[in-house]
Every structure is written in structure tokens, then in C-alpha cells.
C-alpha positions as CSV (number, residue, x, y, z in Angstrom):
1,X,12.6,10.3,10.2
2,X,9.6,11.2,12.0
3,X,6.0,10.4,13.3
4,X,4.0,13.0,10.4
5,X,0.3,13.0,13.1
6,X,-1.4,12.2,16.1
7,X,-0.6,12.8,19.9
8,X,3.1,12.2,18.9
9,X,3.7,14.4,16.3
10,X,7.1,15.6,15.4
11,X,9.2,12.5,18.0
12,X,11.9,11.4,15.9
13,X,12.9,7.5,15.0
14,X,15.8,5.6,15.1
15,X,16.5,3.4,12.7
16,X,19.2,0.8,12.4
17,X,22.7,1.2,11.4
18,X,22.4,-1.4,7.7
19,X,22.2,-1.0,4.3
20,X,19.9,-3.3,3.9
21,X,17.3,-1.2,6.1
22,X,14.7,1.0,3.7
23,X,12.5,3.1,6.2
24,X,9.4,4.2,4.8
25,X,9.6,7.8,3.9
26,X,8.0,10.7,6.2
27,X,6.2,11.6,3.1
28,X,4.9,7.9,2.2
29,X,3.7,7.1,5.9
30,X,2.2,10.9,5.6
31,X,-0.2,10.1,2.7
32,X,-0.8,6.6,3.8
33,X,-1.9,8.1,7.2
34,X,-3.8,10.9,5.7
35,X,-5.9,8.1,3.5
36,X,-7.0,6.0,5.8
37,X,-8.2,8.8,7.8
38,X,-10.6,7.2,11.0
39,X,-9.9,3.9,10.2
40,X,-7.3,3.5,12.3
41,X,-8.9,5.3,15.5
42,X,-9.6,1.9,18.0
43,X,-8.1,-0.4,16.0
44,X,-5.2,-3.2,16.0
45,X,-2.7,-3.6,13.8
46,X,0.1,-5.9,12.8
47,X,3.3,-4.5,11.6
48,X,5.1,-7.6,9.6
49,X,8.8,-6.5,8.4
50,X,8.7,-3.7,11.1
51,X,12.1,-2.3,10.6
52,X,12.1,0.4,13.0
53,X,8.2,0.2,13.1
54,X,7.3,3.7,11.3
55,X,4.2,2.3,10.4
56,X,2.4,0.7,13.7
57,X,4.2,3.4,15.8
58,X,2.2,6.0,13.2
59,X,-0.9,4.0,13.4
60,X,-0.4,4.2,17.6
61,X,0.5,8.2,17.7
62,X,-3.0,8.3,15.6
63,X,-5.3,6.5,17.9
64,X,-4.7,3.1,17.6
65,X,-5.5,0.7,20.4
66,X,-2.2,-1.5,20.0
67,X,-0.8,-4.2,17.9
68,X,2.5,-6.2,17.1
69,X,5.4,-5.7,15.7
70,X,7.4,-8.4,13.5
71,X,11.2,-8.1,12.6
72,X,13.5,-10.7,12.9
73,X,16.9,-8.3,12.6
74,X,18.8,-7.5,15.7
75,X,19.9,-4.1,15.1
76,X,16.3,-3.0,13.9
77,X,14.5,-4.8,16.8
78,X,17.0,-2.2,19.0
79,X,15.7,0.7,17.3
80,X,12.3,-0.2,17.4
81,X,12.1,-1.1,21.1
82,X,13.5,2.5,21.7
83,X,11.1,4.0,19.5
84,X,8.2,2.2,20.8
85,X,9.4,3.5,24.3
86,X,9.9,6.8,23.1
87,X,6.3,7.2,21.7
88,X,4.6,5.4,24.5
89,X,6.1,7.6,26.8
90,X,4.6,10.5,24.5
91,X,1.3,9.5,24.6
92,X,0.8,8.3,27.6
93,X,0.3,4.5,27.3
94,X,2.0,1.5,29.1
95,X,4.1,-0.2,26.4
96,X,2.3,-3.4,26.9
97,X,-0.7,-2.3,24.5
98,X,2.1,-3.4,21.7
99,X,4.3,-6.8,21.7
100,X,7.4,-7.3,19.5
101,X,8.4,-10.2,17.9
102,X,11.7,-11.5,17.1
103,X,11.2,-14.1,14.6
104,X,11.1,-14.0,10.8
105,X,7.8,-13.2,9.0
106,X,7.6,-16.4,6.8
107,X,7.8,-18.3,9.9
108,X,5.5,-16.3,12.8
109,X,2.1,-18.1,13.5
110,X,-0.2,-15.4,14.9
111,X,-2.4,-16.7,18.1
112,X,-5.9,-15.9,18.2
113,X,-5.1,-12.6,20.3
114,X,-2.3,-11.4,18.0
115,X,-5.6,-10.8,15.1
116,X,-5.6,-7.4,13.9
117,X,-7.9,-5.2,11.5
118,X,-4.8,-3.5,9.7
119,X,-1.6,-4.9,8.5
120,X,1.2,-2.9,7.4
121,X,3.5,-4.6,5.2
122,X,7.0,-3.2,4.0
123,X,9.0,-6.2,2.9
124,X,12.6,-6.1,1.6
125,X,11.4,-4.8,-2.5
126,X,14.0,-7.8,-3.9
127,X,11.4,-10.6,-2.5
128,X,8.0,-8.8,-3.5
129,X,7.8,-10.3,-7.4
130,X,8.9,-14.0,-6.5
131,X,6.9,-14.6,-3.0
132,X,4.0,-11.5,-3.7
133,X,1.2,-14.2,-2.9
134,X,2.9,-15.6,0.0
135,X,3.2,-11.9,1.7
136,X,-0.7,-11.7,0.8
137,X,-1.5,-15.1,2.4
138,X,0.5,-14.5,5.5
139,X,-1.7,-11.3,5.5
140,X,-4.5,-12.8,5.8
141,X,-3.8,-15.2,8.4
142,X,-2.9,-12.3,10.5
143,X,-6.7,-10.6,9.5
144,X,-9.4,-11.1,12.2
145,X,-11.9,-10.1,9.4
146,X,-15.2,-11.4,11.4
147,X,-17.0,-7.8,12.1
148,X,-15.7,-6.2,8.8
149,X,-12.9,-5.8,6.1
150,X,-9.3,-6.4,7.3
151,X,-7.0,-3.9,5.2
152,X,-3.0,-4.1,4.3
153,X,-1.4,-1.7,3.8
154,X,1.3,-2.9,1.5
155,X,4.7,-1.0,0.5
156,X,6.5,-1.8,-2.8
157,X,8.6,-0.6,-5.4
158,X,6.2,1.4,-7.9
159,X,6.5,-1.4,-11.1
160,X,5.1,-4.0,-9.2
161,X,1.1,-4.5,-9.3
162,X,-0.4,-5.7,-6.4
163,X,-3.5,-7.7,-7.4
164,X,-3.5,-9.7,-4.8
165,X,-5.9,-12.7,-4.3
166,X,-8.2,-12.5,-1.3
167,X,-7.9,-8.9,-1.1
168,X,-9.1,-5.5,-3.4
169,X,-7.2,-2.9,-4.3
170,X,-9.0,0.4,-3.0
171,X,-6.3,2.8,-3.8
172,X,-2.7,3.0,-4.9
173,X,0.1,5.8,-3.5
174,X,3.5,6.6,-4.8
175,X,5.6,7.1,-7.2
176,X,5.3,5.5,-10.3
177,X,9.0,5.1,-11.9
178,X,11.1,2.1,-11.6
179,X,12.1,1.2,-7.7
180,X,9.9,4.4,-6.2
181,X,8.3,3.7,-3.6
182,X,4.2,3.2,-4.0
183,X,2.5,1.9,-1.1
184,X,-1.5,0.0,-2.3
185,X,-4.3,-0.2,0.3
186,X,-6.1,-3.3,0.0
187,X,-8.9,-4.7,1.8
188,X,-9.9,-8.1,2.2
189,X,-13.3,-9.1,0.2
């Protein structure tokens, strides 16, 4: 695994040693990436169920300005800090222009200065169909939506559809057989 653009291009990830850990493909993050083209040049993110944060450390190799990570397993939160290191050292920036956050999604309460304009959103695929509102909600609280549309950027095995309410589907990625992976890019309306 791999960052697929931007200023750090090519640096590999570490990921944690469980079976229970699904990384988002190079190929997934790739056309993600390639999709929301300039929209992520500036901007903050929040990366909720960070794993070994493919996605916010992507969305920081191609020009963001920072953001948070959320993961509340130990082994993953290792991986991540190195990899945050690792790409910070790469481009160039202090590591301080991201925070990571040890604490379970369902429970985090983003402050005011943890608001972001994207949130990337791979979740463990067996609690997507029971709580899929819940992961939408907990979104939106972490949307600072008051100049423009917030997007998520949600990962999920290809059966599921995300109509999600508060938010518009403005294009769907993936696969499309049983447990593929198919990421949907929604913004909020």
C-alpha cells in the first residue's frame, strides 16, 4: 500500500498486523482522489475509522491544509502515527497541521476547531446496514458546512446503497458484486 498522488507520491504505508484491518485499496483511494480533483486543495478533512489513515494522509500528499484522524485500535493508531510522520516528513509540514484521536467514532464529540469540509469514512463493512444513518449523522456533526457543501466520502461493500439523509449522492465508485469495495461521494444539501 501506497500514497497513488501529490507531493508524496509513491511513500509506502504501514498498516497494522489484524485481520480485522481492511485498508482501502491503492486503486480505490486512486479513483476517489482522481474524482474529487481541486476539491481537496486548502481544505480540512476528518478521517473517522482511520485505520492506517490512507485516506487523510492522500488527501494531505494532495494539498490539503490538515485535519484529524479517528481510530480507536492500538495497533492501527501505531501505524498511522508512523505514516503520518513519514508523509509529513515528505512534504515538508510540521506534523501538528493533523491531530490523532484515540477514542471510538460512536463516541468522539468534535470541537468547533476539529470542523472539516471532507470526511472520509471507511467503517468496518459488518456495521454499515444496521447503524448506516448513525455513520451519516456522526458525519454531519463533524461538517463545518457554513461557506459551502461538506462532502463524505464514504467506503462500503458494493450491495449497500447509500442514500443517506442530509446528504446527496453525487457519484458512486467500485465494484459492484457482493462485498467489493464501492466508495459514494456525497455532499451535504
Amino acid at each position: 500500500m501506497r500514497i497513488t498522488g501529490g507531493l508524496a507520491r509513491s511513500i509506502p504505508l504501514k498498516t497494522a498486523a489484524n485481520a480485522d484491518v481492511r485498508p482501502a485499496t491503492d486503486q480505490m483511494r486512486e479513483a476517489v482522489f482522481s474524482s474529487l480533483g481541486n476539491a481537496i486543495a486548502g481544505k480540512r478533512f476528518i478521517d473517522l475509522f482511520a485505520g492506517s489513515g490512507s485516506y487523510g494522509l492522500e488527501a494531505l500528499s494532495r494539498g490539503a491544509a490538515g485535519g484529524v484522524f479517528v481510530e480507536k485500535h492500538r495497533g492501527s493508531m501505531t501505524a498511522l502515527s508512523e505514516n503520518l510522520a513519514a508523509i509529513c516528513k515528505s512534504i515538508q509540514c510540521p506534523t501538528t497541521v493533523c491531530e490523532i484521536i484515540a477514542q471510538d467514532v460512536f463516541s468522539w464529540v468534535p470541537s468547533p476547531d476539529h470542523l472539516a469540509n471532507i470526511v472520509f469514512m471507511d467503517p468496518p463493512y459488518v456495521i454499515i446496514d444496521q447503524r448506516k444513518q448513525d455513520l451519516a449523522d456522526r458525519a454531519l456533526r463533524c461538517l463545518d458546512t457554513t461557506n459551502n457543501h461538506g462532502l463524505l466520502v464514504f467506503e462500503h461493500p458494493a450491495e449497500i446503497e447509500m442514500l443517506l439523509h442530509g446528504f446527496e449522492l453525487i457519484k458512486r465508485l467500485g465494484g459492484k458484486k457482493k462485498n467489493d469495495p464501492a466508495v459514494s461521494i456525497l455532499r451535504t444539501k
